[in-house]
C-alpha positions in Angstrom: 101.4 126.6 132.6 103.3 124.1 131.1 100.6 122.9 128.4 100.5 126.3 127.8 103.9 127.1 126.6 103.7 123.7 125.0 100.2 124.9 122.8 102.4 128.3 121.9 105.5 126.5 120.6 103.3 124.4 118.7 101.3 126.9 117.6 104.7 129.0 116.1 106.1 126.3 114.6 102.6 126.0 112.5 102.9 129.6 111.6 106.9 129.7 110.5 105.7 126.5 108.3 102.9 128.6 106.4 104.8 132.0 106.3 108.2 130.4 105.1 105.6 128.8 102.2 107.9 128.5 99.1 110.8 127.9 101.7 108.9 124.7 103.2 107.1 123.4 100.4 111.0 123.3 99.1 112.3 121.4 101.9 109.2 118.8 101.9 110.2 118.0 98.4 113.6 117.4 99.2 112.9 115.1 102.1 110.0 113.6 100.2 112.8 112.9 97.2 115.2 111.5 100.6 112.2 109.6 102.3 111.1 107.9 98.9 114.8 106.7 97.4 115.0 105.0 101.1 111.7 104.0 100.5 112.9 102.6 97.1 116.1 100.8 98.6 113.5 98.9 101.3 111.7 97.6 98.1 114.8 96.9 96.2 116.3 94.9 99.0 112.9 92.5 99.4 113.2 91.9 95.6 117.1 91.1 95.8 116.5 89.2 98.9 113.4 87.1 97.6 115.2 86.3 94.1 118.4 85.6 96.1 117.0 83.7 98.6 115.3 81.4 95.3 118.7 80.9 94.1 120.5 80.1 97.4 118.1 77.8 97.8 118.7 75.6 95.0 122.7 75.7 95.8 123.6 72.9 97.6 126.5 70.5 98.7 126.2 67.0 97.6 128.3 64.1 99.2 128.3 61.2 96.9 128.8 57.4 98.8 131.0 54.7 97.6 128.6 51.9 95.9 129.5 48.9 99.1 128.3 52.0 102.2 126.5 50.7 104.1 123.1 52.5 104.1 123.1 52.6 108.4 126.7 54.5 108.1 124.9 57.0 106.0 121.4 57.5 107.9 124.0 57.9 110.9 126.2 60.7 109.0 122.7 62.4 107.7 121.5 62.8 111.4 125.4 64.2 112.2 124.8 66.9 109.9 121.1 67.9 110.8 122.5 68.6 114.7 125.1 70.5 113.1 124.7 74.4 113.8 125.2 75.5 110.1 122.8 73.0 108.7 120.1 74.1 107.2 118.3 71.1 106.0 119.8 67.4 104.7 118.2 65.1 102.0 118.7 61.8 101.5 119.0 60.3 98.3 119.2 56.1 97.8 121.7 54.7 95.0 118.2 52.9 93.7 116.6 56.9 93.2 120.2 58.0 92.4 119.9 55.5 89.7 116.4 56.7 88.3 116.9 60.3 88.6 120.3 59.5 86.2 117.7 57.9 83.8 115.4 60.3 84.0 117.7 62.9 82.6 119.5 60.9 80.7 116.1 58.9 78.6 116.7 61.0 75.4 120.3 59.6 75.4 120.4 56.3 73.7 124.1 55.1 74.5 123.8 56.0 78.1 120.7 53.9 78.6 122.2 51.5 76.3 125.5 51.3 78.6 123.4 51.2 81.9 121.1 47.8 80.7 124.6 46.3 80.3 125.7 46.5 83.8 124.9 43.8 86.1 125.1 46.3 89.1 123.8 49.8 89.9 126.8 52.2 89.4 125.8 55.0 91.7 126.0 55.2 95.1 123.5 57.1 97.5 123.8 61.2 97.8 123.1 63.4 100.7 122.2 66.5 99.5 123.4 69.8 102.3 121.8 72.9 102.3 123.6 75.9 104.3 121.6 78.4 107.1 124.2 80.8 104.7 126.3 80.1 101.6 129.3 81.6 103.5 129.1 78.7 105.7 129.4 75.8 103.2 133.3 75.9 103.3 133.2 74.4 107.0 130.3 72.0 106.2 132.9 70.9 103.4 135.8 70.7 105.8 133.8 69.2 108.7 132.7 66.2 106.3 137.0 66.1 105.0 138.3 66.6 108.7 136.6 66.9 111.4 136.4 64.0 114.0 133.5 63.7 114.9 132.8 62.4 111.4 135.8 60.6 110.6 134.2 57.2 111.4 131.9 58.3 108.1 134.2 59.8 106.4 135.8 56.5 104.6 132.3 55.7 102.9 132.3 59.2 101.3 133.2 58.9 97.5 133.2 62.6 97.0 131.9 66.1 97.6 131.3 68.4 95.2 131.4 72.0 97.6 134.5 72.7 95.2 133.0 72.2 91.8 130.5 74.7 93.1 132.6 77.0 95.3 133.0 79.7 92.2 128.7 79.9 92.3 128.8 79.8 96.2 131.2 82.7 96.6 130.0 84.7 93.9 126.5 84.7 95.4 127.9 85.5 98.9 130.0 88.0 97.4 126.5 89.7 95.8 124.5 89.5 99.3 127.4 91.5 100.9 127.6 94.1 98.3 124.1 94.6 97.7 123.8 94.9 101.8 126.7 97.6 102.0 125.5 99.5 99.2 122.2 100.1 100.6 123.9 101.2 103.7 125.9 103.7 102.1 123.3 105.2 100.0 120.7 105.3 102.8 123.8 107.1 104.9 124.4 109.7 101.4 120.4 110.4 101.1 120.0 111.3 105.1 123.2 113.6 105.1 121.9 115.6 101.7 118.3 115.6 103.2 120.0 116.9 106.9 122.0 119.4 105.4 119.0 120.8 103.1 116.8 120.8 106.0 119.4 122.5 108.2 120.0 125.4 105.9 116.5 125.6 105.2 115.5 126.2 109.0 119.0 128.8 109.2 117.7 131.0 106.4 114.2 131.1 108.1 116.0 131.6 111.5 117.7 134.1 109.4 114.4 136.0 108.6 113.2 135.8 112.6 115.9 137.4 113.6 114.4 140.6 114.9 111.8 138.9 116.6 114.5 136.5 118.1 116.2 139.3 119.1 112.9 141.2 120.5 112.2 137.4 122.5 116.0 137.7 124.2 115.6 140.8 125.2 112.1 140.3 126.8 114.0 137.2 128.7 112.5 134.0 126.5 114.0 131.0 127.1 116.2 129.2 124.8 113.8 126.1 124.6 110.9 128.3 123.7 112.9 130.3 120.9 114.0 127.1 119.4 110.6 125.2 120.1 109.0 126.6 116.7 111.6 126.1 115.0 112.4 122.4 116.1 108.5 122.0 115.5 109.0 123.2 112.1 111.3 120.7 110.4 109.7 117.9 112.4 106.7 119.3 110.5 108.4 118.8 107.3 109.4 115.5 108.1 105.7 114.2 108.8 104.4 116.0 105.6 107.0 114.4 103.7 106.6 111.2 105.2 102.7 110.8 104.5 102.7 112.4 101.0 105.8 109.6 100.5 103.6 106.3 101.5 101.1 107.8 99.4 103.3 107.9 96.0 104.2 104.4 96.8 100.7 103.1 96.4 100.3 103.9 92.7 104.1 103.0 92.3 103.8 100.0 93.6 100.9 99.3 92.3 102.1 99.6 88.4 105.0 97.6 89.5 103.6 94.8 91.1 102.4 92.3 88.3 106.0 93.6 86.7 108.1 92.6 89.8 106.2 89.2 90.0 106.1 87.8 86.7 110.3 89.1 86.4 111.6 88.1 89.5 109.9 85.0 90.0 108.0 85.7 93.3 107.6 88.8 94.9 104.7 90.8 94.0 106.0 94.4 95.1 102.7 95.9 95.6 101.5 93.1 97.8 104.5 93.3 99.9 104.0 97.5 100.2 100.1 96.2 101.5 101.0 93.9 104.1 103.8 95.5 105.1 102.2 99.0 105.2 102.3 99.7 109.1 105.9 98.9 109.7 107.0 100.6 106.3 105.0 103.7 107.6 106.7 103.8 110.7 110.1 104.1 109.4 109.1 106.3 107.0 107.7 108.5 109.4 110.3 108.2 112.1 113.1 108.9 109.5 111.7 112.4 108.6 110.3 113.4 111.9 114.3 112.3 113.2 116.1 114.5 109.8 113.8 117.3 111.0 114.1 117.8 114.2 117.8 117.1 114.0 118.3 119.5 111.7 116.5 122.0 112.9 117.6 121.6 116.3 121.6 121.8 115.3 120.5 124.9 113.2 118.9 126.5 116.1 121.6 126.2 118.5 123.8 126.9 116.1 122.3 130.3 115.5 121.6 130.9 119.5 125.6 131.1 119.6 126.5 133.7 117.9 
């Protein structure tokens, strides 16, 4: 009995889809426009994450060492810092390869080179190069090397560190990672309210045009559930149409964009990410309009049943 009821509610909410036709294939297309620009943001955000992520990683804090430290001091400071929680990674630079890499940049410059064959003694002292889990955190690396006491037996063979000739790029680049993380939020939260609110009136004006036999079904003593059921069925119906005719615009999207994304950004290859990430992108594309159409439709529905 149950399976039956189940089949007929079903079965309802297939027919209200067909005989609302221009009404539906309406509502599809807006939740198709919803479903892709959230689609769209999920791209966007693996872009801005894979080129930010390049640029974070070549920010860094470098601790420069007086030219007498003792080289133990500053394998002993470098292991410090690799147990420390924030610490991403820690590379160790001698003054003789400080020395080179100098050189090496500087070959083309003839007084430099000139200047450096004159001194009896290498100039530059080792460098420990810091790189953060997150650029937000490379203010208390900073401070932990300038005051914390767990380093402050190190902290008289540090020279320098350069966190503050840098802070202007770190900030700005955590600054951007926040932004670009709220913005999506609030533009996903913008698309699903205009999608709801479509969908909602959508399923009211077709409630609307059932009245009679809504009102024929209350009188013969249906249930609420099985008025509503087609209904319900209806805009979850939209949301799965929309959802797979949505994954299957992406493909040739992505795939125009993919050699375009890759060669400009550097990494990322948008229509290789769309491949093997094609299940779990599926999924929220699919749960997102099966959820904005049953929610809709269901508010609409009880909404109606009230008055």
């Amino acid at each position: 009995m149950f399976w039956t009821k189940v089949k007929r509610v079903i079965k309802a909410g297939f027919i209200n889809f067909w005989r609302n036709g221009w009404v539906s294939l309406a509502t599809v297309l807006v939740v198709i426009i919803t479903l892709f620009s959230i689609g769209s943001l999920i791209f966007a955000k693996a872009i801005l994450s894979s080129t930010l992520a390049q640029i974070q990683d070549k920010v860094d804090v470098s601790v420069y060492f007086k030219t007498d430290a003792d080289e133990q001091d500053i394998l002993a400071l470098k292991s410090k810092l690799e147990k420390t929680r924030e610490v991403k990674s820690v590379e160790y630079i001698s003054s003789e390869q400080a020395l080179e890499n100098f050189k090496e940049r500087h070959k083309d410059n003839a007084l430099i080179m000139q200047s450096l064959e004159e001194l009896e003694s290498n100039p530059l002292g080792a460098v420990l190069n810091v790189k953060a889990k997150e650029t937000s955190q490379y203010e208390s690396i900073a401070k932990s090397l300038e005051i914390s006491s767990g380093l402050s037996a190190e902290t008289s063979i540090i020279d320098k560190i350069n966190y503050y000739q840098n802070r202007v790029v770190i900030d700005r680049l955590t600054k951007i990672l926040d932004s670009t993380k709220r913005l999506g939020i609030i533009i996903s939260i913008i698309l699903i309210i205009i999608s709801l609110l479509v969908t909602f009136n959508t399923v009211r004006l077709a409630i609307y045009s059932s009245r009679e036999e809504i009102g024929i079904m209350r009188l013969v003593g249906a249930s609420g559930k099985f008025i509503s059921g087609p209904f319900v069925i209806e805009g979850i119906m939209h949301g799965i149409i929309a959802s797979i005719v949505t994954m299957a615009l992406f493909y040739p999207c992505t795939l125009w964009l993919g050699k375009m994304t890759q060669n400009f950004f550097g990494g990322i290859n948008i229509f290789e990410y769309y491949v093997s990430n094609f299940v779990q992108l599926f999924l929220i594309i699919l749960g997102t309009g099966i959820i904005l159409g049953a929610i809709s439709s269901f508010i609409a529905v009880r909404r109606y049943l009230k008055v």
